[in-house]
PADOTI-11313 format. One record per residue (C-alpha): x, y, z; residue in one letter. Coordinates in nm, 3 decimals, always signed. Each point is the difference from the previous one (the first is absolute). Example, Ala and Ser with C-alpha at 12.3 -4.5 7.8 and 13.67 -1.06 7.14 Angstrom:
BEGIN
[[+1.230, -0.450, +0.780], a]
[[+0.137, +0.344, -0.066], s]
//
This chain:
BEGIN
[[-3.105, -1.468, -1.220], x]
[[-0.316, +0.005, -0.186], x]
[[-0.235, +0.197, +0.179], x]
[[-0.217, -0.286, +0.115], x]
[[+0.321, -0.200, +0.076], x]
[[-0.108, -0.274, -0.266], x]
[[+0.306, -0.208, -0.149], x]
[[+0.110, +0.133, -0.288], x]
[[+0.068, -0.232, -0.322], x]
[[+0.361, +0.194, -0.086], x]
[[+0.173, +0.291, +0.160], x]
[[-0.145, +0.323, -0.141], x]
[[+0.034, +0.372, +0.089], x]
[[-0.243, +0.176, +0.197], x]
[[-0.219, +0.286, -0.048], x]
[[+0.007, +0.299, +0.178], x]
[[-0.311, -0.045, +0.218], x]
[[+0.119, -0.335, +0.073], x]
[[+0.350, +0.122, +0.079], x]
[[-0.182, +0.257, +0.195], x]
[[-0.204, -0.277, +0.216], x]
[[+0.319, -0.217, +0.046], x]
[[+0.182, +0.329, +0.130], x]
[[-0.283, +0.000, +0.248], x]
[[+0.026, -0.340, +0.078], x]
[[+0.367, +0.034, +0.047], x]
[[-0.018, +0.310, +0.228], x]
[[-0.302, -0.156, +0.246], x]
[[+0.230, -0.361, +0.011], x]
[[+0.367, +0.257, +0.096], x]
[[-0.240, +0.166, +0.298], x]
[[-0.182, -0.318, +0.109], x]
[[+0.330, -0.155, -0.003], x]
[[+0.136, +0.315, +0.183], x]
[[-0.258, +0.023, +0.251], x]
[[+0.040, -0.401, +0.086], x]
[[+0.398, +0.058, +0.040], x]
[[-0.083, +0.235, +0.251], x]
[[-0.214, -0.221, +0.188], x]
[[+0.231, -0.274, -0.049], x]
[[+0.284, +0.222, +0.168], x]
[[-0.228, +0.164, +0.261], x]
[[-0.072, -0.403, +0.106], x]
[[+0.408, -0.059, +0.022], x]
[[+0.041, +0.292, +0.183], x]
[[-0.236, -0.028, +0.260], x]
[[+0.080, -0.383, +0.041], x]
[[+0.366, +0.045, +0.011], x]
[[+0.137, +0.364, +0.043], x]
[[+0.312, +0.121, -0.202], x]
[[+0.237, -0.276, +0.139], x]
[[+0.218, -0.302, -0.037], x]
[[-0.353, -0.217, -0.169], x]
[[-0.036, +0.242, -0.264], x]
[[+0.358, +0.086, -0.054], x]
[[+0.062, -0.356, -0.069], x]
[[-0.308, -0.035, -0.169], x]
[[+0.037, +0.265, -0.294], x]
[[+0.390, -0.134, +0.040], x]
[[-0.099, -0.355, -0.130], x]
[[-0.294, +0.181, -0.243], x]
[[+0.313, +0.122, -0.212], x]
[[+0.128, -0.343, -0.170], x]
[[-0.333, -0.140, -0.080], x]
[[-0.108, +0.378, -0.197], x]
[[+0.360, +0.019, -0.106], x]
[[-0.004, -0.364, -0.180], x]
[[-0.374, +0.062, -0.140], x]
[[+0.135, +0.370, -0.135], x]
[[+0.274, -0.163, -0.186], x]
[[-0.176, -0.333, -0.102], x]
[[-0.324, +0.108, -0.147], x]
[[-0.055, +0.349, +0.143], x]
[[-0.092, +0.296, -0.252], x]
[[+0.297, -0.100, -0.227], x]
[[-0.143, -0.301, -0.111], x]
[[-0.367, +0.137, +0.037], x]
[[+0.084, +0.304, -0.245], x]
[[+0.230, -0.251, -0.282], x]
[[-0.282, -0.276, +0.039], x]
[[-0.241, +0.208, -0.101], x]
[[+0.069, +0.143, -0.347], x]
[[+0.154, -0.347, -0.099], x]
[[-0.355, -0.164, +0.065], x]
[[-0.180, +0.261, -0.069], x]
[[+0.133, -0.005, -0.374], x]
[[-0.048, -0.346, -0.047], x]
[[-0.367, +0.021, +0.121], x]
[[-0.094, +0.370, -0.247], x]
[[+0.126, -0.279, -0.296], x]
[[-0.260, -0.276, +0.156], x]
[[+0.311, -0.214, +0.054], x]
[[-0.127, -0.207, +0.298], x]
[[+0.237, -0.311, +0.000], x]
[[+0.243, +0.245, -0.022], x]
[[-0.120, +0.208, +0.327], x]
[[+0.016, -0.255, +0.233], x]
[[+0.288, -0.217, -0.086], x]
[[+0.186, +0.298, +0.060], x]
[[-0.243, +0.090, +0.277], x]
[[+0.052, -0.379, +0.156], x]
[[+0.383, +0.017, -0.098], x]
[[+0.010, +0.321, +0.216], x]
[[-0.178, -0.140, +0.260], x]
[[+0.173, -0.309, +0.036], x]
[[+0.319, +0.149, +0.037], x]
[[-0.055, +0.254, +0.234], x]
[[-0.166, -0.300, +0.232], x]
[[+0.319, -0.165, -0.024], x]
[[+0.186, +0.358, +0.048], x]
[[-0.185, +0.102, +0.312], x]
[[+0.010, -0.313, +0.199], x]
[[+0.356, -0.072, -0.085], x]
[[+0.093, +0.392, +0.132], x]
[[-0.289, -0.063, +0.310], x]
[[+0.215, -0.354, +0.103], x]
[[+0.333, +0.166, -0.018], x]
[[-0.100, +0.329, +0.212], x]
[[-0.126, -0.279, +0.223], x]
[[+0.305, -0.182, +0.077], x]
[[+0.245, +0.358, -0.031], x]
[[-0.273, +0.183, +0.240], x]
[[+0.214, -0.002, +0.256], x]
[[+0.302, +0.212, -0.170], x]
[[-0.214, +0.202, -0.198], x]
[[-0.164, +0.109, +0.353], x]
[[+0.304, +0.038, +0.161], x]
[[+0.211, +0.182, -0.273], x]
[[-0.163, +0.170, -0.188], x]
[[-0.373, +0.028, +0.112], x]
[[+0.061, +0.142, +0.399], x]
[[+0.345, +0.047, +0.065], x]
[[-0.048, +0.148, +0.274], x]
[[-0.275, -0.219, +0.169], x]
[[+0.083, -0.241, +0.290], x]
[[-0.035, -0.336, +0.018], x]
[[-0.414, -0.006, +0.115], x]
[[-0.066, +0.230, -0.318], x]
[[+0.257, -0.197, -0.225], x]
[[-0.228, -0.338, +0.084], x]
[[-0.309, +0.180, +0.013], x]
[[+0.051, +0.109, -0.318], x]
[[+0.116, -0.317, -0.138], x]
[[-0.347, -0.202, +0.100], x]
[[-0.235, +0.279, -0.185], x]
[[+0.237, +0.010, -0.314], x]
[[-0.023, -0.372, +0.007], x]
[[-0.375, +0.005, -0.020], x]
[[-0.052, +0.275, -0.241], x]
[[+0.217, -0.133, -0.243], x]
[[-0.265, -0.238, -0.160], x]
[[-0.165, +0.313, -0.064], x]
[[+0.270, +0.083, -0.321], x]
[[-0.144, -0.306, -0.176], x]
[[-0.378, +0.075, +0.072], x]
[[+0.056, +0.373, -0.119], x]
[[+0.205, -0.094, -0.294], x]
[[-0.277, -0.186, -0.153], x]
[[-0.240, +0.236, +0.119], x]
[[+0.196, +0.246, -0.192], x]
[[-0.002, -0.163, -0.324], x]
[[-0.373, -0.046, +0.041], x]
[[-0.021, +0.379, +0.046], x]
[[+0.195, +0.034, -0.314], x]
[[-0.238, -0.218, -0.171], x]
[[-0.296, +0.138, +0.079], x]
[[+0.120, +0.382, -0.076], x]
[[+0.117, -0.137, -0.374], x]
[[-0.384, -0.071, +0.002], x]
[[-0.104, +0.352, +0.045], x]
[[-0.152, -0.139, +0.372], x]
[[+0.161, +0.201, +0.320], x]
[[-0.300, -0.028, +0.273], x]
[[+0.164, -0.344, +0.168], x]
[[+0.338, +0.079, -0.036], x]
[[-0.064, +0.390, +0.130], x]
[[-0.168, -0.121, +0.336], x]
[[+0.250, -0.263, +0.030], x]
[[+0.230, +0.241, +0.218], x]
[[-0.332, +0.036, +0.226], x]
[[-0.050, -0.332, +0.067], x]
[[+0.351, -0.087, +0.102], x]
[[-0.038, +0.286, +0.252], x]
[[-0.272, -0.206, +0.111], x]
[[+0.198, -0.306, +0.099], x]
[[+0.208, +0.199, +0.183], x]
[[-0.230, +0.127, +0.146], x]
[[-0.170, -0.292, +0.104], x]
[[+0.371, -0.163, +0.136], x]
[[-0.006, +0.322, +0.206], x]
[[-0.318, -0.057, +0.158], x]
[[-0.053, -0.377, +0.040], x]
[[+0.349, -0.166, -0.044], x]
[[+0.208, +0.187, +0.200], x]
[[-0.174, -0.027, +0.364], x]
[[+0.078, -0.392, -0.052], x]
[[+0.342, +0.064, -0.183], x]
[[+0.110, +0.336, +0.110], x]
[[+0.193, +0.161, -0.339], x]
[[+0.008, -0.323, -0.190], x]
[[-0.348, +0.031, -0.061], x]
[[+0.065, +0.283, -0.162], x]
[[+0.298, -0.137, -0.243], x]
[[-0.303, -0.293, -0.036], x]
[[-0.289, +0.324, -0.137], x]
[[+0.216, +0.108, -0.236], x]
[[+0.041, -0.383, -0.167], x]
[[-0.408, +0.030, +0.070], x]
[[+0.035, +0.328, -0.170], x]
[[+0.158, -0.126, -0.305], x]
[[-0.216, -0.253, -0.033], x]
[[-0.252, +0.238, -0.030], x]
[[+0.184, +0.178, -0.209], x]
[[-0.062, -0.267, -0.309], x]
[[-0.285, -0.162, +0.093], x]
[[-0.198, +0.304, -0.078], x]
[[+0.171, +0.036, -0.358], x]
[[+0.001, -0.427, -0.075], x]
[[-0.411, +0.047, -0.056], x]
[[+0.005, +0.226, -0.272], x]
[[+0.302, -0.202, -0.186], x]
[[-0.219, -0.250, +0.004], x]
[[-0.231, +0.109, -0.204], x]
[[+0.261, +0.154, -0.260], x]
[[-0.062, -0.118, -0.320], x]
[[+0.225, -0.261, -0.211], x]
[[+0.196, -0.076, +0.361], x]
[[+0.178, -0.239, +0.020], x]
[[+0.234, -0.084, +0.284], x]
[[+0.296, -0.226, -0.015], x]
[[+0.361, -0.049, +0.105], x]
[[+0.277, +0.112, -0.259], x]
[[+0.378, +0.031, +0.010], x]
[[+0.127, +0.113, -0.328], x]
[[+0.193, +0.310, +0.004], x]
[[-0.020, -0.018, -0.356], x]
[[-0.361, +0.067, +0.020], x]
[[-0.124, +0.269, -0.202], x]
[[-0.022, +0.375, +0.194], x]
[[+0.207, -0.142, +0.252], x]
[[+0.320, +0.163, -0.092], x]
[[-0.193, +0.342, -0.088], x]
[[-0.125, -0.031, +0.369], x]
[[+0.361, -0.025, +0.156], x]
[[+0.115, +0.287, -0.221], x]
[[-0.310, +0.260, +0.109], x]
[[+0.063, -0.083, +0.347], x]
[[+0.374, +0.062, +0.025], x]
[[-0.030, +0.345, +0.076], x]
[[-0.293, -0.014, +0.257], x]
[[+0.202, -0.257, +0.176], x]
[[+0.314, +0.176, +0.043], x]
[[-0.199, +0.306, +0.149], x]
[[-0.204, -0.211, +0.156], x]
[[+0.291, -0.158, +0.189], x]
[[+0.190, +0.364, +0.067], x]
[[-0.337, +0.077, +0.197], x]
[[-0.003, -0.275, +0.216], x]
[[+0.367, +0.058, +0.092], x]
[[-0.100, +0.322, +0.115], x]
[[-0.273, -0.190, +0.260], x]
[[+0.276, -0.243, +0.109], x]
[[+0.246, +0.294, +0.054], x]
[[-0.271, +0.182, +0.216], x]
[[-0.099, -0.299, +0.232], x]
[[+0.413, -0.119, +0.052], x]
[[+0.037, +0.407, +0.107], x]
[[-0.348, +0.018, +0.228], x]
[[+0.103, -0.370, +0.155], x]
[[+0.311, +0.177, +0.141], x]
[[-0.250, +0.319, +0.152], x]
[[-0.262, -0.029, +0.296], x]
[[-0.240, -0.312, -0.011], x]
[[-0.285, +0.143, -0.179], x]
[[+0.158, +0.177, -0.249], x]
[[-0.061, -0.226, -0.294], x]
[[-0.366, +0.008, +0.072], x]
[[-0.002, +0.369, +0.054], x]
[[+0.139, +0.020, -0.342], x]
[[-0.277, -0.304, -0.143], x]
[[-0.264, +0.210, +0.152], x]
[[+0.118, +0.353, -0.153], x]
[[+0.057, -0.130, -0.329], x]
[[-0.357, -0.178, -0.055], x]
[[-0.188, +0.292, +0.066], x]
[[+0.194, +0.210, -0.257], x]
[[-0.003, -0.314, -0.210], x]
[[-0.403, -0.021, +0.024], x]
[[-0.009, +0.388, -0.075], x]
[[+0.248, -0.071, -0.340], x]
[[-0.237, -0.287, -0.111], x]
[[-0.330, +0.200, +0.009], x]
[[+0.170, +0.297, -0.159], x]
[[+0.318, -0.109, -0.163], x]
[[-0.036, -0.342, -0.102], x]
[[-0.405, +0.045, -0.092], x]
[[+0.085, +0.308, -0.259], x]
[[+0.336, -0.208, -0.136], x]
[[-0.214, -0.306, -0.056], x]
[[-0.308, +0.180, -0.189], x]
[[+0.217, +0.263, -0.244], x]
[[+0.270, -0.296, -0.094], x]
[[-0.230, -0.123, -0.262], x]
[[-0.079, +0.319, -0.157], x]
[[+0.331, +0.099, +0.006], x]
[[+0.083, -0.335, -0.176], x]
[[-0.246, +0.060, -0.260], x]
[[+0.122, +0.353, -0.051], x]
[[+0.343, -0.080, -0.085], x]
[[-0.083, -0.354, -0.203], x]
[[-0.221, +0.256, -0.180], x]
[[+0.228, +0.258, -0.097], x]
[[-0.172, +0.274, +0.200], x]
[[+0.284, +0.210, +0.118], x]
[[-0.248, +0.274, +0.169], x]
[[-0.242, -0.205, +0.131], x]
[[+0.303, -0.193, +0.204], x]
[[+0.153, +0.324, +0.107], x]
[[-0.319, +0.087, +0.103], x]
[[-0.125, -0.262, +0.203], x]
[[+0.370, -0.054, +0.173], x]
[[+0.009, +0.425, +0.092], x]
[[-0.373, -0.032, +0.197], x]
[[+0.078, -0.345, +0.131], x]
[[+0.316, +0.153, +0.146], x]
[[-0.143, +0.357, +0.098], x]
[[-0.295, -0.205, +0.170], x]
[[+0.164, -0.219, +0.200], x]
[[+0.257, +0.252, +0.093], x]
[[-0.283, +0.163, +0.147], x]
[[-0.136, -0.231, +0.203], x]
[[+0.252, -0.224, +0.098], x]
[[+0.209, +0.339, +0.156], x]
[[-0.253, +0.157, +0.254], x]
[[-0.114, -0.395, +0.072], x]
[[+0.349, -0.061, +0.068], x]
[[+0.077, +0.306, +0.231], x]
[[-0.381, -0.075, +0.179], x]
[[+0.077, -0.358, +0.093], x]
[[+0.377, +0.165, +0.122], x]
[[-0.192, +0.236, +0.234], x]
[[-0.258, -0.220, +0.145], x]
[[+0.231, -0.294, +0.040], x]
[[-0.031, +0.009, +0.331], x]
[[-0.378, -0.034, +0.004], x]
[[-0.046, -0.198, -0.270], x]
[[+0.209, -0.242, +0.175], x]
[[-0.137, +0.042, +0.343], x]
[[-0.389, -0.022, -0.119], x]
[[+0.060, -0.310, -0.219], x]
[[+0.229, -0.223, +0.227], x]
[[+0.048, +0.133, +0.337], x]
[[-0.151, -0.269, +0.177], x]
[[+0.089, -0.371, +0.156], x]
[[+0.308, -0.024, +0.037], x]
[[+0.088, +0.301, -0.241], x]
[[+0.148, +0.283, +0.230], x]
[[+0.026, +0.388, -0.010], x]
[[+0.366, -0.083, -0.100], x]
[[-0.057, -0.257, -0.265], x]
[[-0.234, +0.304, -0.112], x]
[[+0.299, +0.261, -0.029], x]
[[+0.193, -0.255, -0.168], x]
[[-0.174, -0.099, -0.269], x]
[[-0.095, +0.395, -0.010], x]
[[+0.346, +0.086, -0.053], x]
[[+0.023, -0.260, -0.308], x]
[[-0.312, +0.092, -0.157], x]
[[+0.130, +0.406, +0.007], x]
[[+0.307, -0.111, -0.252], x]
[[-0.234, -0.249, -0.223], x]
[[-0.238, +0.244, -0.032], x]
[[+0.178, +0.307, -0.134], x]
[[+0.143, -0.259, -0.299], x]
[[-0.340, -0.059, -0.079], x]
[[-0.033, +0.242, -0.294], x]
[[+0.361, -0.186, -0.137], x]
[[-0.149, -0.324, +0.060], x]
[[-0.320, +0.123, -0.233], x]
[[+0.213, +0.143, -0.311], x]
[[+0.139, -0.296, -0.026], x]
[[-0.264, -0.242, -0.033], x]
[[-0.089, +0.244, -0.276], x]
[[+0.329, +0.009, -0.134], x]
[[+0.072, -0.334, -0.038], x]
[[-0.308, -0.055, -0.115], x]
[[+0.068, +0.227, -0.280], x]
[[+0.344, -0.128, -0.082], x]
[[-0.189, -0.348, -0.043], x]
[[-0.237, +0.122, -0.254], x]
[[+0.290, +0.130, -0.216], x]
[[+0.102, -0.387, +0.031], x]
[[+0.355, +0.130, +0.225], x]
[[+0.074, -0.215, +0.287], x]
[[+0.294, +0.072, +0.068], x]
[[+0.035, +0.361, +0.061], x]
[[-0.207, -0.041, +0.277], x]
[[+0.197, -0.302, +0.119], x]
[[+0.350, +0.184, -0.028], x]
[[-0.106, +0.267, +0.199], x]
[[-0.210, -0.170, +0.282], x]
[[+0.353, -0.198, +0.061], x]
[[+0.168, +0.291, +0.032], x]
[[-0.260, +0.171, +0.204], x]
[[-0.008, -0.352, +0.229], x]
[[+0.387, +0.055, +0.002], x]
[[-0.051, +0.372, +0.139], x]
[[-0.273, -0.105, +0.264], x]
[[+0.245, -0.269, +0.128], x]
[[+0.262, +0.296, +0.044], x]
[[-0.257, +0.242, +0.132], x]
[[-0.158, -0.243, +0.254], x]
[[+0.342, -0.075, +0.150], x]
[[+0.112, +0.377, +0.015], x]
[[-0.372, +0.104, +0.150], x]
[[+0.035, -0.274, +0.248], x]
[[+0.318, +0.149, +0.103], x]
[[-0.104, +0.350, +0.039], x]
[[-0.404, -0.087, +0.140], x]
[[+0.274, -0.213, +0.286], x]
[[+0.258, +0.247, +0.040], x]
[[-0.239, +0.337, +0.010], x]
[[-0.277, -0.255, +0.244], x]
[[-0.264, +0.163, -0.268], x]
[[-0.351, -0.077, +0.143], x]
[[-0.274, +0.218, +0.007], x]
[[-0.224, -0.157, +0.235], x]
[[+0.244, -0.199, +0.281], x]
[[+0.353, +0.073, +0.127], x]
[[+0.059, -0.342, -0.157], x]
[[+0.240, -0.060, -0.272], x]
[[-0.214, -0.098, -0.318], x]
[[+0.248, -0.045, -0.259], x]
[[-0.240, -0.237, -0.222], x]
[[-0.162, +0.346, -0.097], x]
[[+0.313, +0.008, -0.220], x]
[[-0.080, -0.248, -0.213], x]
[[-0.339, +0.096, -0.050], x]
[[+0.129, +0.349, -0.103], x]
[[+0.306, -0.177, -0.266], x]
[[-0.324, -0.146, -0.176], x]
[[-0.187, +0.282, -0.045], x]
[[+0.332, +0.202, -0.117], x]
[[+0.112, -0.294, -0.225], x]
[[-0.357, -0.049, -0.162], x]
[[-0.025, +0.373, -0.056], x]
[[+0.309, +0.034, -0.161], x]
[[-0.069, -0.299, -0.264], x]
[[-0.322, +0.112, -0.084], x]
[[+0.175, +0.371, -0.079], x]
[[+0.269, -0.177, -0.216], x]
[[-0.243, -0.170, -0.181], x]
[[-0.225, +0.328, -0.087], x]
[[+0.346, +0.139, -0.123], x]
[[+0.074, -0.261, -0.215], x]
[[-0.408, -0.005, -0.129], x]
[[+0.018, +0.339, -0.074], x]
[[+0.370, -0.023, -0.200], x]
[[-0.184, -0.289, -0.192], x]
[[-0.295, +0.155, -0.084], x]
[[+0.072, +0.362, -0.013], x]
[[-0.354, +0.056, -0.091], x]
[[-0.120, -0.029, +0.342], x]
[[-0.113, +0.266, +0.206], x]
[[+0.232, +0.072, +0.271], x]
[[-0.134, +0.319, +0.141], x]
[[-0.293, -0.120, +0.051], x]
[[+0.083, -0.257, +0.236], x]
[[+0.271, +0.201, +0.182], x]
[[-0.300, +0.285, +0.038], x]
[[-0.228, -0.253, +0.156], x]
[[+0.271, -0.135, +0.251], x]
[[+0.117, +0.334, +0.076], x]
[[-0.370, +0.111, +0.150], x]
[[-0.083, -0.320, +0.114], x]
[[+0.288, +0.006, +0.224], x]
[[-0.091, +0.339, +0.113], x]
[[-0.351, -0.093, +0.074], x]
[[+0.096, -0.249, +0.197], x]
[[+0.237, +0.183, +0.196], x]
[[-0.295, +0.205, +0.102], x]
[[-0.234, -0.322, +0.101], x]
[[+0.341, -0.161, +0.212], x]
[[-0.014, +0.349, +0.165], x]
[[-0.378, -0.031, +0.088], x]
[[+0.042, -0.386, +0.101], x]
[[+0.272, +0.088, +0.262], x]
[[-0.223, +0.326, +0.146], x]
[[-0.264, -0.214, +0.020], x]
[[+0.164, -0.344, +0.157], x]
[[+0.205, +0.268, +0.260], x]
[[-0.378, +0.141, +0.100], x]
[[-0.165, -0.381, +0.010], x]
[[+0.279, -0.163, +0.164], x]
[[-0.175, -0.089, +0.285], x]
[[-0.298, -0.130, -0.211], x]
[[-0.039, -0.350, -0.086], x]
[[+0.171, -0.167, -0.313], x]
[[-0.370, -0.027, -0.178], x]
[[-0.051, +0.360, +0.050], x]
[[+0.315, +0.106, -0.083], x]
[[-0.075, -0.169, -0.361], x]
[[-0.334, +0.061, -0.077], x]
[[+0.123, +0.355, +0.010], x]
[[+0.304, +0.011, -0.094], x]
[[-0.051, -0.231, -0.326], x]
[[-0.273, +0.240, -0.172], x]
[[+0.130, +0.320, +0.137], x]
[[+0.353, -0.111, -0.166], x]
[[-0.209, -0.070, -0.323], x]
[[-0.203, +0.316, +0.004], x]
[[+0.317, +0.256, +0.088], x]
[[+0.233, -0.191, -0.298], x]
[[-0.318, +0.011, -0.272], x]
[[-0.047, +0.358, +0.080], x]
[[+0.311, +0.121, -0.035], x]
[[+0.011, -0.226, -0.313], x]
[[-0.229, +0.209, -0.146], x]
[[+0.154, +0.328, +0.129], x]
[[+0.297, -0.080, -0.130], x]
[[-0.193, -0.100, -0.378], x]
[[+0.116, -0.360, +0.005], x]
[[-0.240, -0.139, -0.264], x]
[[-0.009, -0.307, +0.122], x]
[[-0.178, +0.084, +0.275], x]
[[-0.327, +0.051, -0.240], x]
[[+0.010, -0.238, -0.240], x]
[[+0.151, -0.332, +0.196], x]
[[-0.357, -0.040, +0.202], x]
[[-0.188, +0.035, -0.416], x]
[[+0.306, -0.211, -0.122], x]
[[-0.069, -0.259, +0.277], x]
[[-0.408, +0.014, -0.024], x]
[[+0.019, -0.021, -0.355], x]
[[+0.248, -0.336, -0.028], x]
[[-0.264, -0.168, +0.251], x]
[[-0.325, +0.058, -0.032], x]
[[-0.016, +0.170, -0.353], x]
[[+0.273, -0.180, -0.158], x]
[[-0.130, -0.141, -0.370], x]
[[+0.191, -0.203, -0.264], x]
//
C-alpha cells in the first residue's frame, strides 16, 4: 500500500514508515472487522437463540467456505502473488494480466462448476457427512440455506483474486475492510430479511455480504494502471504453472483444516441441538482475539523477516523471530486465560437477549473456556508459519499441521467420550460433551506450534531458546495469579450484572497480570507499550 493508497506503476517494497502505517491499517480493519462479527452474532443470537436455525445455518455455511478455501482461498492468494508481483517489479504488463486473466478465468470456470455440483449432491453431503446426526427438519433445513449460499463460492473466488491483485500492488485498504463489509450483509439479512423469510434471509445476507465483499475492492482495480481484463484459457500461459506449484502446499494444509471443521460439526450434529452454535459462538470470539493479536503481529513482521533472510542477516532474523515470539507469548497467554474466566459474562453481556437464553449462555460459555486456553498455541503459530514462509519452506509447516489435524481428529473423538461419560459441565447438570472438541483444538494446535519451535530451533541453532522458555515460564505464572483474582472477584460479583462484572473484572485482570509481570522482571512488560508507541506514531523510514 502506498501510504496515500495511490496505484502504484510496479510492485515495489515498502519503507518502514509505510510498513508501519499499513500495520496500522491492518490492525484498525482485524478490530473493526472484529467488533462487526460481534454485532453480526449478537443479531443471530437474539433473533434466533442457539437452536435448530442456527445449527443448520453454520451447518450449510461449511461447503460454501470449504469450496472458496480450496478454490481460491489463501493458497492461491499467497502463490498469485509473488508470480505477479515479479512480472510487474520487471514492468512486464502484458505479461501480468494474461496470467492475471488466465487465473481468473479458470477459477470462474472452477468455482461455478464445484458451486453446481454441491448443488445437485447437497442432499448427501448434508445427510452423510455434514449432520449425521440431524433429523429430517434439520437435514432439509439445511439443504435450502446451503443451496442459496453456494453462489457465494463464485462471488468470493473472484473477489479473492481481486484481493490478490490489489495486494501485488502494494494497496491493502479495500481488500482489509472487505471482511467488515461482508459482516455487514449479514448483518443486514439478520435485520431486514429474515422477519419476511425467517433463516433464509439470513443464507440471502451472506450472498449480500459477499457482494459486498468485492464491490468495495472492484473500485480501486479500476483505476490500476495498464489493466486490462479479458478471458483466457491457456494453461500454458506464462506464471501459470509457477502458481500451481507455490500453492500445492497451502492447499493440502488448507484442506487438512477444513477436515477438522467437518469432523467437528458431523460429532456436535449427533450432541444436543445447539451445540454446533455453541461451538460457532466460542470459537469467533477467540478467533477475533487471535486476529487483533495473532494474525495483526504475523502479518506486519512477515516482511521484515522476509527481507532479513533474502538479505543474509542471520541476527537480525533471529532477532526479530525471538521478540515476535516472546511478545505474543505474552499477550496471547493471560488474554487467553481472561476470556476463559469471564466466559460466562462475556457471553451473557454480549448475547443474552431475544431469544438467546441463560442456557444458550452456559453453552457457548463452556466452548469458549476450551478455545480460549489454545489461544496462546493459536498465536505462535501464525508467527511460526509465518516464519517458515520467509525461509521460502512450505512444507514443514504443511507436514506437521496434517499431522496435528490427524491428532485433533483423535483427540476430539476421545474428549467427546470422556466430556459424555464423566457428564463434565461446569455450569448445568447437563451433559456438554461438545466442550471436548473445543479442548482437542486447543491441545492439537498447541502441540504443532511446539513441534515446530523444536524443529526452528534444530535448524537454526543460533536462536535463543532460553529466552523464550524464560518469558513463557513467568508469563504463565503471572497469569496464574490474574485467573486467581478473576475467580475471587466473579465469586464476590456473582450477583452483579454481566456489565459490571466486566468493567471490573477486564482491567482488574489486566492490572493484577502487568504487575506481577513486572514483579516477576518480565521485560516485556516495559518495553512492549515503547515498542508499540514507537511502530505507530513514531515509526520513520
Amino acid at each position: 500500500m502506498t501510504t496515500s493508497e495511490q496505484p502504484t506503476t510496479s510492485s515495489r517494497a515498502l519503507s518502514g514508515r509505510q510498513i508501519a502505517r499499513a500495520t496500522l491499517i491492518i490492525v484498525v480493519a482485524y478490530v473493526l472487522s472484529g467488533v462487526l462479527g460481534i454485532v453480526r452474532q449478537m443479531v443471530l443470537s437474539a433473533t434466533f437463540g442457539a437452536g435448530l436455525e442456527l445449527d443448520s445455518f453454520y451447518a450449510a455455511l461449511r461447503l460454501p467456505e470449504t469450496l472458496f478455501m480450496l478454490i481460491a482461498g489463501g493458497a492461491l492468494g499467497s502463490a498469485f502473488i509473488p508470480v505477479f508481483s515479479a512480472f510487474l517489479a520487471k514492468d512486464d504488463y502484458d505479461a501480468a494480466w494474461q496470467l492475471a486473466n488466465t487465473v481468473f478465468s479458470f477459477v470462474a470456470i472452477i468455482a461455478s462448476v464445484t458451486a453446481v455440483i454441491g448443488l445437485i449432491l447437497a442432499r448427501p453431503i448434508v445427510e452423510l457427512l455434514l449432520l449425521p446426526g440431524g433429523d429430517a427438519v434439520e437435514h432439509q433445513l439445511t439443504i435450502e440455506l446451503m443451496q442459496i449460499m453456494l453462489v457465494t463460492v463464485v462471488i468470493f473466488s473472484l473477489s479473492g483474486l481481486v484481493m490478490a491483485v490489489l495486494n501485488a500492488h502494494q494497496m491493502f485498504t479495500a481488500s482489509a475492510f472487505a471482511p467488515s463489509v461482508y459482516n455487514v450483509g449479514i448483518i443486514i439479512g439478520a435485520l431486514f430479511f429474515t422477519p419476511y423469510m425467517g433463516v433464509h434471509g439470513l443464507a440471502w445476507g451472506v450472498v449480500l455480504g459477499a457482494f459486498f465483499h468485492i464491490a468495495i475492492q472492484l473500485p480501486i482495480m479500476w483505476r490500476l494502471p495498464h489493466l486490462h481484463l479479458g478471458i483466457a484459457l491457456n494453461i500454458r500461459t506464462d506464471g501459470v504453472q509457477e502458481v500451481l506449484r507455490l500453492m500445492l502446499p497451502r492447499l493440502l494444509g488448507l484442506a487438512v483444516v477444513q477436515l477438522n471443521f467437518w469432523v467437528n460439526i458431523a460429532l456436535a450434529s449427533t450432541m444436543a441441538r445447539g451445540s454446533i452454535t455453541a461451538l460457532q459462538y466460542g470459537y469467533t470470539l477467540m478467533f477475533t482475539v487471535l486476529g487483533i493479536l495473532g494474525q495483526s503481529l504475523g502479518t506486519a513482521i512477515f516482511p521484515t523477516l522476509a527481507t532479513q533472510h533474502a538479505e543474509g542477516d542471520h541476527e537480525g532474523f533471529q532477532r526479530t523471530f525471538t521478540m515476535a515470539l516472546r511478545n505474543i507469548l505474552f499477550l496471547s497467554i493471560p488474554a487467553g486465560i481472561g476470556l476463559a474466566a469471564l466466559s460466562v459474562p462475556i457471553i451473557g453481556f454480549l448475547f443474552e437477549r431475544g431469544d438467546w437464553t441463560r442456557l444458550d449462555t452456559y453453552a457457548a460459555a463452556w466452548a469458549l473456556i476450551f478455545y480460549a486456553i489454545g489461544l496462546g498455541g493459536h498465536a505462535a503459530l501464525e508467527i511460526l508459519a509465518r516464519t517458515y514462509y520467509a525461509l521460502h519452506d512450505t512444507w514443514t509447516p504443511v507436514r506437521i499441521g496434517a499431522l496435528a489435524m490427524t491428532l485433533n481428529v483423535i483427540l476430539s473423538v476421545v474428549f467427546v467420550l470422556v466430556f459424555d461419560a464423566l457428564r463434565l459441565n461446569l455450569f448445568t447438570n447437563e451433559s456438554a460433551p461438545f466442550g471436548g472438541l473445543a479442548l482437542a483444538n486447543s491441545v492439537a494446535t498447541a502441540i504443532e506450534s511446539v513441534v515446530l519451535w523444536r524443529i526452528l530451533c534444530r535448524r537454526i541453532p543460533q536462536l535463543q531458546v532460553q529466552p523464550v522458555l524464560r518469558t513463557l515460564q513467568r508469563t504463565i505464572i503471572a497469569s496464574t495469579g490474574m485467573l486467581l483474582g478473576l475467580l475471587l472477584w466473579l465469586y464476590l460479583a456473582q450477583e452483579l450484572a454481566w456489565f459490571i462484572q466486566l468493567t471490573v473484572g477486564v482491567p482488574l485482570g489486566a492490572i493484577v497480570f502487568w504487575v506481577g509481570a513486572i514483579l516477576l522482571n518480565i521485560e516485556i512488560a516495559r518495553s512492549l507499550p515503547r515498542q508499540l508507541l514507537a511502530r505507530f506514531v513514531f515509526s520513520h523510514s
